[in-house]
Structure formats: C-alpha cells, structure tokens
mmJSON file of the N, C-alpha and C atoms, coordinates in Angstrom:
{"data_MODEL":{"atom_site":{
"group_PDB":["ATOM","ATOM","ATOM","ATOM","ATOM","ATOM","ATOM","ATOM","ATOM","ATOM","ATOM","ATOM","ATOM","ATOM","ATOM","ATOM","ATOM","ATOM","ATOM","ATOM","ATOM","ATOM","ATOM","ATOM","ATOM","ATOM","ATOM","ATOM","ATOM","ATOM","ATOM","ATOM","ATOM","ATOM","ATOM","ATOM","ATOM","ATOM","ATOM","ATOM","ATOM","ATOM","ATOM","ATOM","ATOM","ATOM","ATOM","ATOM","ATOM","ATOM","ATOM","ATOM","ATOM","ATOM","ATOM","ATOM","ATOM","ATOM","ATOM","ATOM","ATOM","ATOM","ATOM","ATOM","ATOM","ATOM","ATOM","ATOM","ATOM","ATOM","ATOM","ATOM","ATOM","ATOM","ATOM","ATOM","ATOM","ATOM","ATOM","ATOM","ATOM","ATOM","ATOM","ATOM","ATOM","ATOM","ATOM","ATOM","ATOM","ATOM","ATOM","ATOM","ATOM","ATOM","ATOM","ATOM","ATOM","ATOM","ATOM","ATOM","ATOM","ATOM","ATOM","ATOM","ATOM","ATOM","ATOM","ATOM","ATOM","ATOM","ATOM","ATOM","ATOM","ATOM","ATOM","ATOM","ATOM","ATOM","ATOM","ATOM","ATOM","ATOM","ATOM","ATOM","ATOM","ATOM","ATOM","ATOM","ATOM","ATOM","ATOM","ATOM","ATOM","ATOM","ATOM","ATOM","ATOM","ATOM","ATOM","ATOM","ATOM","ATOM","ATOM","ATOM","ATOM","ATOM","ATOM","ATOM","ATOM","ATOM","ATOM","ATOM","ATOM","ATOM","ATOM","ATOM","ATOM","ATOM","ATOM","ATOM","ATOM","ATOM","ATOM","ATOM","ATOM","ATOM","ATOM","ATOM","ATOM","ATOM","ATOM","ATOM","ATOM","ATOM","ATOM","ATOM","ATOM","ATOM","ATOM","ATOM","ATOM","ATOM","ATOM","ATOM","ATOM","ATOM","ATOM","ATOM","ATOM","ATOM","ATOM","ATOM","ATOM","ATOM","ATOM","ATOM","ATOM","ATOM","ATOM","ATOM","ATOM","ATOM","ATOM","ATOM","ATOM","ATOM","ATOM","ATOM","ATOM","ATOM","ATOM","ATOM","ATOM","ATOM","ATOM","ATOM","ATOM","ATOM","ATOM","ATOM","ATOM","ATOM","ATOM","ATOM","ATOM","ATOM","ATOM","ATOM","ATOM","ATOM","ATOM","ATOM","ATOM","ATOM"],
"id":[1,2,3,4,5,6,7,8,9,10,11,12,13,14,15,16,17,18,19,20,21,22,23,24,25,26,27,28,29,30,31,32,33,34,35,36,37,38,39,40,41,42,43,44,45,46,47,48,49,50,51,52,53,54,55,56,57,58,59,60,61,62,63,64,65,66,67,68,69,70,71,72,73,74,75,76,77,78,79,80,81,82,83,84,85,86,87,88,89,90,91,92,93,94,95,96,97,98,99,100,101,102,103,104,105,106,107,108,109,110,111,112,113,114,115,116,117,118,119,120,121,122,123,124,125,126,127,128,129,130,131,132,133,134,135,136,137,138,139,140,141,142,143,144,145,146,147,148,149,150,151,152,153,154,155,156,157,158,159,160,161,162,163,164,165,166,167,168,169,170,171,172,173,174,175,176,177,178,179,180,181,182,183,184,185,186,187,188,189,190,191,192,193,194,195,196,197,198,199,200,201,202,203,204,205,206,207,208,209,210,211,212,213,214,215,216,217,218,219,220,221,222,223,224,225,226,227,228,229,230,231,232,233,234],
"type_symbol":["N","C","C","N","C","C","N","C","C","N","C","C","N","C","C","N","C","C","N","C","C","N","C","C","N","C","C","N","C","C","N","C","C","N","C","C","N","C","C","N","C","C","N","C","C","N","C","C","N","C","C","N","C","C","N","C","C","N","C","C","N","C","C","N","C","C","N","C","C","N","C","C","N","C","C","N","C","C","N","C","C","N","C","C","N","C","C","N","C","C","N","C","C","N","C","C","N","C","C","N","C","C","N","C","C","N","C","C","N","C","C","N","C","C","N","C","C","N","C","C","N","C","C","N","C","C","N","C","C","N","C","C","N","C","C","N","C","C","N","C","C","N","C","C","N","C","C","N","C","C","N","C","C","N","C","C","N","C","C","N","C","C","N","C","C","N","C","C","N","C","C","N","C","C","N","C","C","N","C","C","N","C","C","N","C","C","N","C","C","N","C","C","N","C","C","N","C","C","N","C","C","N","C","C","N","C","C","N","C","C","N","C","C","N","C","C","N","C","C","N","C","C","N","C","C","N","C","C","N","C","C","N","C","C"],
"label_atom_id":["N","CA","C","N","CA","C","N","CA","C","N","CA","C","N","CA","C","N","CA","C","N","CA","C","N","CA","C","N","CA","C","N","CA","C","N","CA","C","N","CA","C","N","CA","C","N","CA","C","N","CA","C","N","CA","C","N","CA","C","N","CA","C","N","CA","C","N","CA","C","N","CA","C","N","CA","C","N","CA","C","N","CA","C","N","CA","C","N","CA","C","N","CA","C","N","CA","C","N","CA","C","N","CA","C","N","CA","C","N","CA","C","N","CA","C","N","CA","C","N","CA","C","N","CA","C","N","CA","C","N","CA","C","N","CA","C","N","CA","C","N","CA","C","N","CA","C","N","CA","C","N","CA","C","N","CA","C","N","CA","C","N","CA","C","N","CA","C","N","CA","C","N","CA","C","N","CA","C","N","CA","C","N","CA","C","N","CA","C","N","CA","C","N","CA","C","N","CA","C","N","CA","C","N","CA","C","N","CA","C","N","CA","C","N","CA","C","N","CA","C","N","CA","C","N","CA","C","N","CA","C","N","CA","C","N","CA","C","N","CA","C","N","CA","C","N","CA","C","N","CA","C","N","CA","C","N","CA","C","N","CA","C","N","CA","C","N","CA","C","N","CA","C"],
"label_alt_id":[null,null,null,null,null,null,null,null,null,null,null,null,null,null,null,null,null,null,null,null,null,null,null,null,null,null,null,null,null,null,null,null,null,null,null,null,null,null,null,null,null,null,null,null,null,null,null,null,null,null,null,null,null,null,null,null,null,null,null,null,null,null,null,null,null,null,null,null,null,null,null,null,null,null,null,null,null,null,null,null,null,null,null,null,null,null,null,null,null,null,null,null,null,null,null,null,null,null,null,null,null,null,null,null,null,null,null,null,null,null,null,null,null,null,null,null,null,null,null,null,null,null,null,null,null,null,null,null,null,null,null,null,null,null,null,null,null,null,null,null,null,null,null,null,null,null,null,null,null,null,null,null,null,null,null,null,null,null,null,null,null,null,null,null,null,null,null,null,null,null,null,null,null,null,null,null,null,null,null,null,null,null,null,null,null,null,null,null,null,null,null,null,null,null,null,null,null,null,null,null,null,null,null,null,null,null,null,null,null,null,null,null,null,null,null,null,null,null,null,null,null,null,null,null,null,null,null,null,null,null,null,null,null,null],
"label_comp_id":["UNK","UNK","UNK","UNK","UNK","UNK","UNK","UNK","UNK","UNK","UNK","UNK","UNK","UNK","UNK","UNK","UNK","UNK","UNK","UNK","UNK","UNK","UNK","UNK","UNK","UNK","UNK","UNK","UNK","UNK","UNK","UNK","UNK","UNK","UNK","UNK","UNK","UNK","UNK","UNK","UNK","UNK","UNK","UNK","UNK","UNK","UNK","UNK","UNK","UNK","UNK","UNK","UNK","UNK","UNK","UNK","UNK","UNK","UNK","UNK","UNK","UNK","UNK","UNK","UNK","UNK","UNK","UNK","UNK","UNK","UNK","UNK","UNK","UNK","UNK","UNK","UNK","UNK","UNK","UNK","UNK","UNK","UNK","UNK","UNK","UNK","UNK","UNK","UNK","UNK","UNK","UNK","UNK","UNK","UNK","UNK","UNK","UNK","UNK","UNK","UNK","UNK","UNK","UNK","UNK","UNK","UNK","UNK","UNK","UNK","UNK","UNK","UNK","UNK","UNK","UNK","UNK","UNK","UNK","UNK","UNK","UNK","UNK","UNK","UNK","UNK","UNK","UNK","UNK","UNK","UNK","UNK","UNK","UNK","UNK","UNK","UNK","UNK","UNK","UNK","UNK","UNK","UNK","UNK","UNK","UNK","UNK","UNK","UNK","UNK","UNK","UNK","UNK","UNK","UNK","UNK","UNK","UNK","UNK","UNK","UNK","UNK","UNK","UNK","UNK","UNK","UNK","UNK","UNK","UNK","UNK","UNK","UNK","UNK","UNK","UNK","UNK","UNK","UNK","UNK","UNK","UNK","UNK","UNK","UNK","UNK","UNK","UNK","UNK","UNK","UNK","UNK","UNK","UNK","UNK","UNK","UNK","UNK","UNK","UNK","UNK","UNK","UNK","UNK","UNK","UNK","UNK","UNK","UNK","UNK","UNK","UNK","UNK","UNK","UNK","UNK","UNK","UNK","UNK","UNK","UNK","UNK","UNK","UNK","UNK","UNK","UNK","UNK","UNK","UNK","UNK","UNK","UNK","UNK"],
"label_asym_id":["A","A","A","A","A","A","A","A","A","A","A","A","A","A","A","A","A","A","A","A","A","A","A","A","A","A","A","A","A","A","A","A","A","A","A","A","A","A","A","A","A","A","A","A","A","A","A","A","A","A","A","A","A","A","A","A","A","A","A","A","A","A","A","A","A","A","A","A","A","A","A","A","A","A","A","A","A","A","A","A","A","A","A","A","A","A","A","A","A","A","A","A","A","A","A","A","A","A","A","A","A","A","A","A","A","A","A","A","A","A","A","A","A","A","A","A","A","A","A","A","A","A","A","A","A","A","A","A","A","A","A","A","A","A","A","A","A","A","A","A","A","A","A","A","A","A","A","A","A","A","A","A","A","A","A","A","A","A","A","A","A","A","A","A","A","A","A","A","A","A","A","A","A","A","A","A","A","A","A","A","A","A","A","A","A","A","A","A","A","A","A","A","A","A","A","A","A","A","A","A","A","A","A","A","A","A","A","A","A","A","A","A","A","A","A","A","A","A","A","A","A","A","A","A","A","A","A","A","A","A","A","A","A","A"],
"label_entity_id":["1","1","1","1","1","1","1","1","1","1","1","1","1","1","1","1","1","1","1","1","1","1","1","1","1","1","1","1","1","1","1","1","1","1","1","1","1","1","1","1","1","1","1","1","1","1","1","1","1","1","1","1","1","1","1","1","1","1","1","1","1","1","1","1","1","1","1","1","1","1","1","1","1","1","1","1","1","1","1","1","1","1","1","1","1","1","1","1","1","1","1","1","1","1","1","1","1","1","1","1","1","1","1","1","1","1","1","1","1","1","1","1","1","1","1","1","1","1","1","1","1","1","1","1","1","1","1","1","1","1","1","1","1","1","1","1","1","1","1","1","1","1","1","1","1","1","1","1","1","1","1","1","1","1","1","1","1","1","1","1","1","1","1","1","1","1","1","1","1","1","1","1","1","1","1","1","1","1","1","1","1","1","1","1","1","1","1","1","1","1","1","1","1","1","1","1","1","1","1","1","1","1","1","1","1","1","1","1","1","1","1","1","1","1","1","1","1","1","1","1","1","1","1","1","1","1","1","1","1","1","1","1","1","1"],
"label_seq_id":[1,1,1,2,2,2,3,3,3,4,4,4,5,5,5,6,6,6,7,7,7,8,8,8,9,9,9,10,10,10,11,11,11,12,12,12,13,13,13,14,14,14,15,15,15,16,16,16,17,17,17,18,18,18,19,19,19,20,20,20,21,21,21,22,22,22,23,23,23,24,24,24,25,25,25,26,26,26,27,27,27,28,28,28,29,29,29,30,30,30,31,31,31,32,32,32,33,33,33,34,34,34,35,35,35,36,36,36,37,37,37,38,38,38,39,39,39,40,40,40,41,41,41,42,42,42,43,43,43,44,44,44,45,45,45,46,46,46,47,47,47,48,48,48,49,49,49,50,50,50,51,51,51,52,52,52,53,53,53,54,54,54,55,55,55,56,56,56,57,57,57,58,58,58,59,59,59,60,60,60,61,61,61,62,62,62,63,63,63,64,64,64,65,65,65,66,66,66,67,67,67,68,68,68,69,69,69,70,70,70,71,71,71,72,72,72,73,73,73,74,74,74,75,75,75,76,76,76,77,77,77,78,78,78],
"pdbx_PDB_ins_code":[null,null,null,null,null,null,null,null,null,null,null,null,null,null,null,null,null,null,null,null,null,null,null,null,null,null,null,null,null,null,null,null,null,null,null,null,null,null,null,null,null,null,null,null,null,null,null,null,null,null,null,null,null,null,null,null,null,null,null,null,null,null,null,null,null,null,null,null,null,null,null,null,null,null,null,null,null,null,null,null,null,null,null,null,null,null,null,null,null,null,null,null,null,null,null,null,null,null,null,null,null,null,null,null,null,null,null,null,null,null,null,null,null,null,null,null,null,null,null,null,null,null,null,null,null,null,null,null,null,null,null,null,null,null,null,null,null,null,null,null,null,null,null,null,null,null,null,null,null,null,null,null,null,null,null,null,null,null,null,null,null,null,null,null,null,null,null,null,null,null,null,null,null,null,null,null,null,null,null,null,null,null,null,null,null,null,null,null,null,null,null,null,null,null,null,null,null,null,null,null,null,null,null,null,null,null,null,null,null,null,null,null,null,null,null,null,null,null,null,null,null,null,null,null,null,null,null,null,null,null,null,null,null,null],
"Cartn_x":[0.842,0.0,0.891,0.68,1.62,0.986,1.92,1.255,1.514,1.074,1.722,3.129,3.052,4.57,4.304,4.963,5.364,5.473,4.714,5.196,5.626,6.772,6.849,7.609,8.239,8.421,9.919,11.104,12.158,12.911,12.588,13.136,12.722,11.568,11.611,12.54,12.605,13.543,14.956,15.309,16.359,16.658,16.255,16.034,16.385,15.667,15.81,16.5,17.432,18.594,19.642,19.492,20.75,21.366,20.506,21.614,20.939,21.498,20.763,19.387,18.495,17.626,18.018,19.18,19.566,19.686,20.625,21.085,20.296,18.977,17.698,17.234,17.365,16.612,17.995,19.303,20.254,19.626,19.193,19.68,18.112,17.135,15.668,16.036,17.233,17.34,18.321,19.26,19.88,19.367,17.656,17.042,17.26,18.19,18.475,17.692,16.447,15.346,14.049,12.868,11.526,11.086,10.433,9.723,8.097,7.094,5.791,5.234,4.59,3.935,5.011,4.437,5.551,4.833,6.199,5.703,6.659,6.488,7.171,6.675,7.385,6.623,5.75,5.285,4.303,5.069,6.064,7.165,7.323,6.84,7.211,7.916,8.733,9.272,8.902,9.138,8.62,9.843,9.418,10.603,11.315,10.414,10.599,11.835,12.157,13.329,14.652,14.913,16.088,16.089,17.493,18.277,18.374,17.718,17.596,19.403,19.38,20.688,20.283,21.597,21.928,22.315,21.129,21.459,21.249,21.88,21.555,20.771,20.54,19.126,19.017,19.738,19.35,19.44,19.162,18.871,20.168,21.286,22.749,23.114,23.587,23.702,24.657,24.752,26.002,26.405,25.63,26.435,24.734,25.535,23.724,23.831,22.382,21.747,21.835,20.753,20.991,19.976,20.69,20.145,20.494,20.402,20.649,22.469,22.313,23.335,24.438,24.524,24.967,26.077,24.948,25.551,26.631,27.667,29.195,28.205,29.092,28.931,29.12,28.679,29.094,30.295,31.577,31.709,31.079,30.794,30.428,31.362,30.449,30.826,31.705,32.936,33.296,32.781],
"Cartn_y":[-1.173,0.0,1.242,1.836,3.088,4.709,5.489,6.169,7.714,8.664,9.976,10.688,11.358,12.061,12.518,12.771,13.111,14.394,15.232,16.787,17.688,17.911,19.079,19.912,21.053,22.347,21.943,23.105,22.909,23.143,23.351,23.847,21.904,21.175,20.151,19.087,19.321,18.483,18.438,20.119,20.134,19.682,19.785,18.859,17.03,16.937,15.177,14.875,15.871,15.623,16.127,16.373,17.14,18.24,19.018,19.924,21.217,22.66,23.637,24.264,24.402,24.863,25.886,26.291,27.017,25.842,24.708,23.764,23.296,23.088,22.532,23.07,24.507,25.463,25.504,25.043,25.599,24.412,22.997,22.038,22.244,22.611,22.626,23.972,24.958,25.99,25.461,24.024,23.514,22.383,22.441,20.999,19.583,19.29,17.91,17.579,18.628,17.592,18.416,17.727,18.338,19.092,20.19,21.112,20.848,20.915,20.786,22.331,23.002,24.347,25.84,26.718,27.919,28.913,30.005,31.01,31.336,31.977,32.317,31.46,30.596,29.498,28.853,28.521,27.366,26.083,26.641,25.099,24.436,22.862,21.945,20.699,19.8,18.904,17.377,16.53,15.038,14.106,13.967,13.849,11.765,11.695,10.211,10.42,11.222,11.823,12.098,12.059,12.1,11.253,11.61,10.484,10.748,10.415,10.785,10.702,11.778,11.748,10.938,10.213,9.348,9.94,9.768,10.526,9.127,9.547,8.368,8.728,7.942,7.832,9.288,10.654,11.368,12.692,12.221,13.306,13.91,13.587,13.939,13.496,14.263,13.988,13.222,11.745,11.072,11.181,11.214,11.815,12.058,13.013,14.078,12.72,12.923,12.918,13.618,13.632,14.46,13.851,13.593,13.101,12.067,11.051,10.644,10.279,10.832,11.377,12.027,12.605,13.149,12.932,11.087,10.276,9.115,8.971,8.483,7.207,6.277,4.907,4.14,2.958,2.132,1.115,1.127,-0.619,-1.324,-2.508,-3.891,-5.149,-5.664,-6.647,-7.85,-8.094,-9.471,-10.902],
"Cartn_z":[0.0,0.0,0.0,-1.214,-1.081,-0.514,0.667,0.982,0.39,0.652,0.64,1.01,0.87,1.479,2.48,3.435,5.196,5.093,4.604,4.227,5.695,5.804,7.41,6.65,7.797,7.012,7.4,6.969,6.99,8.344,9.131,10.681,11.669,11.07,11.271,10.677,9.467,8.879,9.174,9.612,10.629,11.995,12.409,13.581,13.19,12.232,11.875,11.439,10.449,10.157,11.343,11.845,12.636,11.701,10.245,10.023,10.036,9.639,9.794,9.13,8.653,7.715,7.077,7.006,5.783,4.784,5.334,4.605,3.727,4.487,3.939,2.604,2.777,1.906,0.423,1.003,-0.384,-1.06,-0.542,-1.504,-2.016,-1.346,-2.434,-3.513,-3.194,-4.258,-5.039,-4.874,-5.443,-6.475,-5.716,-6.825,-6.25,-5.007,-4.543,-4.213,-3.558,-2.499,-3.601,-3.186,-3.982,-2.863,-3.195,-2.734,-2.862,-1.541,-2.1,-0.932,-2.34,-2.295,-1.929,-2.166,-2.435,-1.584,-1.149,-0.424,0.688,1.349,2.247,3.826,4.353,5.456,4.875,3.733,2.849,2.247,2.188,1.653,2.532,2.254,2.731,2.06,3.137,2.084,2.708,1.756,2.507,3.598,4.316,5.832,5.07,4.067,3.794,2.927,2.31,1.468,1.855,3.561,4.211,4.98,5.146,6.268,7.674,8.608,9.906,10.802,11.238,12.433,13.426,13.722,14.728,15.871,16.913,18.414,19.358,20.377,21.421,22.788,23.36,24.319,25.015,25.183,25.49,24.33,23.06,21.832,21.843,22.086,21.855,19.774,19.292,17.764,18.097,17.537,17.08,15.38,14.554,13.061,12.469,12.368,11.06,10.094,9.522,8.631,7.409,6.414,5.087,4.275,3.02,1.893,1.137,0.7,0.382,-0.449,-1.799,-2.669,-1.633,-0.421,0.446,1.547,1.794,2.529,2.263,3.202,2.698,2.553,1.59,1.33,2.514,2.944,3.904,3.321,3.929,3.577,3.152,2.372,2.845,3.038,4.266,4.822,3.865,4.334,3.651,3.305],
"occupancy":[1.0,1.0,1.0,1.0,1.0,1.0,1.0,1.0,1.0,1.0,1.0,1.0,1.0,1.0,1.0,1.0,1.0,1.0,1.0,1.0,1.0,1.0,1.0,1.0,1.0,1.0,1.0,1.0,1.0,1.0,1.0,1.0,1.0,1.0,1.0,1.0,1.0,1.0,1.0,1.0,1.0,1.0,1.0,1.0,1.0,1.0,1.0,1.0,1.0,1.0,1.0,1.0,1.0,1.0,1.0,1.0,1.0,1.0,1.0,1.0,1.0,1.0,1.0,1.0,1.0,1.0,1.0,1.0,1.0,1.0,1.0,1.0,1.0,1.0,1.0,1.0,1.0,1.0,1.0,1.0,1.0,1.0,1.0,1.0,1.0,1.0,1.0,1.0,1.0,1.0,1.0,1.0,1.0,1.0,1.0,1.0,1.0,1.0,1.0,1.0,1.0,1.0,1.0,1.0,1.0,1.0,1.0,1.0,1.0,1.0,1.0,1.0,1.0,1.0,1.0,1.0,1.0,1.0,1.0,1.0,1.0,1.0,1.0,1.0,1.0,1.0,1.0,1.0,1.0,1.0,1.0,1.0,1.0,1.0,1.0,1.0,1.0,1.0,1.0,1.0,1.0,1.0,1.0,1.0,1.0,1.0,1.0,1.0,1.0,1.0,1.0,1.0,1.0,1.0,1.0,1.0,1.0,1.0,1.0,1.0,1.0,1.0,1.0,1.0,1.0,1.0,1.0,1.0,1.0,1.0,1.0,1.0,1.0,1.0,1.0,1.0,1.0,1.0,1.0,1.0,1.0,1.0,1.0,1.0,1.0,1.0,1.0,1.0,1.0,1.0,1.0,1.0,1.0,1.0,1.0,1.0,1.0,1.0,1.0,1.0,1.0,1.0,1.0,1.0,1.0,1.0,1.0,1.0,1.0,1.0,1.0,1.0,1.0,1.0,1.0,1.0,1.0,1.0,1.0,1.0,1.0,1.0,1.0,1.0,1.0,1.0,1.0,1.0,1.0,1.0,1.0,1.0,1.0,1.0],
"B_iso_or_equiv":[0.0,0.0,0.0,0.0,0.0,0.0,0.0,0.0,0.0,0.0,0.0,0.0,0.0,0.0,0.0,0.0,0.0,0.0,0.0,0.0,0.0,0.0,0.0,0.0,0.0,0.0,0.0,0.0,0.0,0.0,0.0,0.0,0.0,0.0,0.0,0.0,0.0,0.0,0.0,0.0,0.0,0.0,0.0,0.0,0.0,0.0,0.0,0.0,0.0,0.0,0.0,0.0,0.0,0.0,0.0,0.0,0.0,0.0,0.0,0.0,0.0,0.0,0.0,0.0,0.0,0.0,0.0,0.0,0.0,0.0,0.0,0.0,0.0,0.0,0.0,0.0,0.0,0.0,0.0,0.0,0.0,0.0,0.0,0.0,0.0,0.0,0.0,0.0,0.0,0.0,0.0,0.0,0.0,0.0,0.0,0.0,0.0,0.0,0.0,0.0,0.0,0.0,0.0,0.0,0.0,0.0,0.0,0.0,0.0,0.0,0.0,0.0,0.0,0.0,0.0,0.0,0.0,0.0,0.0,0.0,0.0,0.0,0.0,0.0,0.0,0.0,0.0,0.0,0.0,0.0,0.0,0.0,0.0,0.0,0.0,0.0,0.0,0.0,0.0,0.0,0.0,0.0,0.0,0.0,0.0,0.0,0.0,0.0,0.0,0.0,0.0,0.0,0.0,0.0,0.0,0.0,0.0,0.0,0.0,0.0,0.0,0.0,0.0,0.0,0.0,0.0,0.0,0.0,0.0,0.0,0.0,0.0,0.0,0.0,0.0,0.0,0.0,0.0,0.0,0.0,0.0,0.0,0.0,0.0,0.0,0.0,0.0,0.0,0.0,0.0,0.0,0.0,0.0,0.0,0.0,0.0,0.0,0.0,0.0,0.0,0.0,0.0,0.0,0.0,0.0,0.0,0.0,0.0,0.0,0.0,0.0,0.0,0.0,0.0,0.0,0.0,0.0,0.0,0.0,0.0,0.0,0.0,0.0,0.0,0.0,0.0,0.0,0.0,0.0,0.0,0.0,0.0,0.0,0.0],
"pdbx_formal_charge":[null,null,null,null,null,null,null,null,null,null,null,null,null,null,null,null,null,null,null,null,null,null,null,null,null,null,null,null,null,null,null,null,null,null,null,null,null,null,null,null,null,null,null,null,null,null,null,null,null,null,null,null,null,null,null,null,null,null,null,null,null,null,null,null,null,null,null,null,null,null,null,null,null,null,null,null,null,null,null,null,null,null,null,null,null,null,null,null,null,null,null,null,null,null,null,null,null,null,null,null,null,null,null,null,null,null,null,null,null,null,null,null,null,null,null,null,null,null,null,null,null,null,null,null,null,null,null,null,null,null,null,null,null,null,null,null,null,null,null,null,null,null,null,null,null,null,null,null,null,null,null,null,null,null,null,null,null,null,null,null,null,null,null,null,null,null,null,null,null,null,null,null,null,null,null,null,null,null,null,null,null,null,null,null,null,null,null,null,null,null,null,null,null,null,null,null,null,null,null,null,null,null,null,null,null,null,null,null,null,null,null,null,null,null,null,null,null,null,null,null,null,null,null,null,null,null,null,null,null,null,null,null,null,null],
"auth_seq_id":[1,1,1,2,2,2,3,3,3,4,4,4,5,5,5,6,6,6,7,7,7,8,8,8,9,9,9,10,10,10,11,11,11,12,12,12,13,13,13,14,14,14,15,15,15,16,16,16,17,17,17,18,18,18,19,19,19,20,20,20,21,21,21,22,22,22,23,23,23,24,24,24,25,25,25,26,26,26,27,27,27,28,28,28,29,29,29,30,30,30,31,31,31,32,32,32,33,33,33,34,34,34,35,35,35,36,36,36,37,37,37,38,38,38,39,39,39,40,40,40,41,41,41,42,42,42,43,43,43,44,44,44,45,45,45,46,46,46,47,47,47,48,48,48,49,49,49,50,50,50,51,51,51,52,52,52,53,53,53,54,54,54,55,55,55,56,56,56,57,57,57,58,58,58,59,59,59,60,60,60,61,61,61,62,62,62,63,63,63,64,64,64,65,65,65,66,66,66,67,67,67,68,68,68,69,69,69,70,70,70,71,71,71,72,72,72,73,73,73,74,74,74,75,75,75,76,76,76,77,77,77,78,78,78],
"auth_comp_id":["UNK","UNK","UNK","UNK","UNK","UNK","UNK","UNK","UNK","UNK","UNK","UNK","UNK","UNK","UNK","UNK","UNK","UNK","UNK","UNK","UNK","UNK","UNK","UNK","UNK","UNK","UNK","UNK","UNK","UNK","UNK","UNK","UNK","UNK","UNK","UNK","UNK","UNK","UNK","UNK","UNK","UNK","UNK","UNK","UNK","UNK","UNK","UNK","UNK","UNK","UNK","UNK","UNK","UNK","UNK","UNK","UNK","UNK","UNK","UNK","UNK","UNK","UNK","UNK","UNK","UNK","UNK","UNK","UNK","UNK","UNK","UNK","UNK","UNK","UNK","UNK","UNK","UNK","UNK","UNK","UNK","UNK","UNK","UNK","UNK","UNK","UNK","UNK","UNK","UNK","UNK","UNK","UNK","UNK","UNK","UNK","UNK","UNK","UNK","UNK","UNK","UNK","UNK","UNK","UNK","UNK","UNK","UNK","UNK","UNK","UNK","UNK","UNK","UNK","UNK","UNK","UNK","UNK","UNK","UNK","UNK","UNK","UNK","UNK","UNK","UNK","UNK","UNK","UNK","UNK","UNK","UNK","UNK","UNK","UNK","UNK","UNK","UNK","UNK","UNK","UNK","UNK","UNK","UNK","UNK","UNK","UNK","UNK","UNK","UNK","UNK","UNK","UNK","UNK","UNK","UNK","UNK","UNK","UNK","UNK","UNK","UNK","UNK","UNK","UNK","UNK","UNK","UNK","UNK","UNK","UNK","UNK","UNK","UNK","UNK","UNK","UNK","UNK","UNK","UNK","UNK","UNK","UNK","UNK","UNK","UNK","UNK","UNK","UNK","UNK","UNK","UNK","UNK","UNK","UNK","UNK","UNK","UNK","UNK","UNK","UNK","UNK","UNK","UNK","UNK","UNK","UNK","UNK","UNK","UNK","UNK","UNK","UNK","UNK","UNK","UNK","UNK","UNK","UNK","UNK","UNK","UNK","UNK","UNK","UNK","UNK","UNK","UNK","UNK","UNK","UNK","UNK","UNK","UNK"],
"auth_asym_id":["A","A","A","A","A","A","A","A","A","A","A","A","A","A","A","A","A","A","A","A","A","A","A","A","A","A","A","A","A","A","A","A","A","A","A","A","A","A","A","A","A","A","A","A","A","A","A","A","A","A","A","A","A","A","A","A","A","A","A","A","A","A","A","A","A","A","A","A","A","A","A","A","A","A","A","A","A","A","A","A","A","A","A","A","A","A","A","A","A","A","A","A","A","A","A","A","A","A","A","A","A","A","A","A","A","A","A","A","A","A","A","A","A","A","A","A","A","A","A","A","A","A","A","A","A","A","A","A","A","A","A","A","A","A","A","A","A","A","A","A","A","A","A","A","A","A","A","A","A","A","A","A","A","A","A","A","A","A","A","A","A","A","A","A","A","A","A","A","A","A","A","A","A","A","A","A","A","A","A","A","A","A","A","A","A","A","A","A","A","A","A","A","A","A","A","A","A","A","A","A","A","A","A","A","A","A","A","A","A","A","A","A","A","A","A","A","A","A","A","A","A","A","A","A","A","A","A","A","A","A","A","A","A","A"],
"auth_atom_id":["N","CA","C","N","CA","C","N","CA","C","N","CA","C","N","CA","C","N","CA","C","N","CA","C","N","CA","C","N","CA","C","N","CA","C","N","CA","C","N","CA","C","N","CA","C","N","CA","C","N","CA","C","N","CA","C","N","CA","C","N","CA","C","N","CA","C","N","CA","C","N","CA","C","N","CA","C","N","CA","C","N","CA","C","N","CA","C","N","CA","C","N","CA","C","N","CA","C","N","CA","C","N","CA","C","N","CA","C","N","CA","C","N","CA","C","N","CA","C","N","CA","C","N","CA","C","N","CA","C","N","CA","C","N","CA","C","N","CA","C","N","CA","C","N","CA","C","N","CA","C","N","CA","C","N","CA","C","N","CA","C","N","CA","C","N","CA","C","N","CA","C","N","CA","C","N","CA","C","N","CA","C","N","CA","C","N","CA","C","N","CA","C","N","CA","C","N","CA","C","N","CA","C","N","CA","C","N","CA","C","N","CA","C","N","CA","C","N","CA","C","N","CA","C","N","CA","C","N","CA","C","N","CA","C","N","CA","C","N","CA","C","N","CA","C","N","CA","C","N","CA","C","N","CA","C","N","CA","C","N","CA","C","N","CA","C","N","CA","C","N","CA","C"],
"pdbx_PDB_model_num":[1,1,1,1,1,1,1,1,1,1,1,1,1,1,1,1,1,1,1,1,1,1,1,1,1,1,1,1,1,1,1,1,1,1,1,1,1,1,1,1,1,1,1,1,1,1,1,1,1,1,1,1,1,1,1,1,1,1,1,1,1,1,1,1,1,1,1,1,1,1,1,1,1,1,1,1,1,1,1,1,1,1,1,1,1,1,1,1,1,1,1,1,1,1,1,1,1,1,1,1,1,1,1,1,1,1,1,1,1,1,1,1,1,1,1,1,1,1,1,1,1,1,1,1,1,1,1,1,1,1,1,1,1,1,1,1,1,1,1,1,1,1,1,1,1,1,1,1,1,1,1,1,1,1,1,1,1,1,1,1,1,1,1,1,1,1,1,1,1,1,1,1,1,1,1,1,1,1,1,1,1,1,1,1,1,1,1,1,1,1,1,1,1,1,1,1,1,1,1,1,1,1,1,1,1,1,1,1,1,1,1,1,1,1,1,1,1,1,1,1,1,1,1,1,1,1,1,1,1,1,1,1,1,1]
}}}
C-alpha cells in the first residue's frame, strides 16, 4: 500500500537531520530535495526523502543525517 509524502516544514527536517535549515533550503534551491507548495513558510518537504541523524538515548547527535546522494557509502561486509 503506497502512501503519501510526510510533508513538514524545513526547521523540522532540521532537527531530523541534525543539520541547519539554511542547509535545507540551499539544496531545495539547489534541486536535490523536492519542494511541495511555495511562499514564504508554505514550503514543505517530505521527511521520507532524508536520512535521519543518529542521536543516542538522550537526543545527543552522534552523526547528522541528510540526503541521500549526500551520505558516505558504507563498507560492505566481507
């Protein structure tokens, strides 16, 4: 069952990424992420589209998040 997009605004998405909402805003003026609706505080973006920061049990950042294209490669396992 496929659903909608997770639309929040960019000061949330900061937060979920661990990075700043400027950041947020270069890469939708850069085209990396989609933008849904226009305006000044009307843009939102879909939270399913990034990569959540890694914090531990008391919301301490252990490594931001981002985007996809963004994020280092992992190893793989031998």
């Amino acid at each position: 069952m496929s659903r909608g997009p997770a639309l929040v605004d960019d000061e949330t998405i900061a937060y979920y990424t661990a990075r700043p909402a400027s950041t947020i805003r270069r890469w939708r003026a850069e085209g990396r992420i989609a933008q849904y609706g226009n305006g000044r505080g009307k843009v939102l973006f879909d939270a399913r589209e990034f990569v959540p920061a890694e914090r531990d049990e008391f919301g301490k950042v252990l490594k931001a998040g981002g985007i996809p294209e963004l994020m280092p490669a992992r190893p793989k396992a031998a």
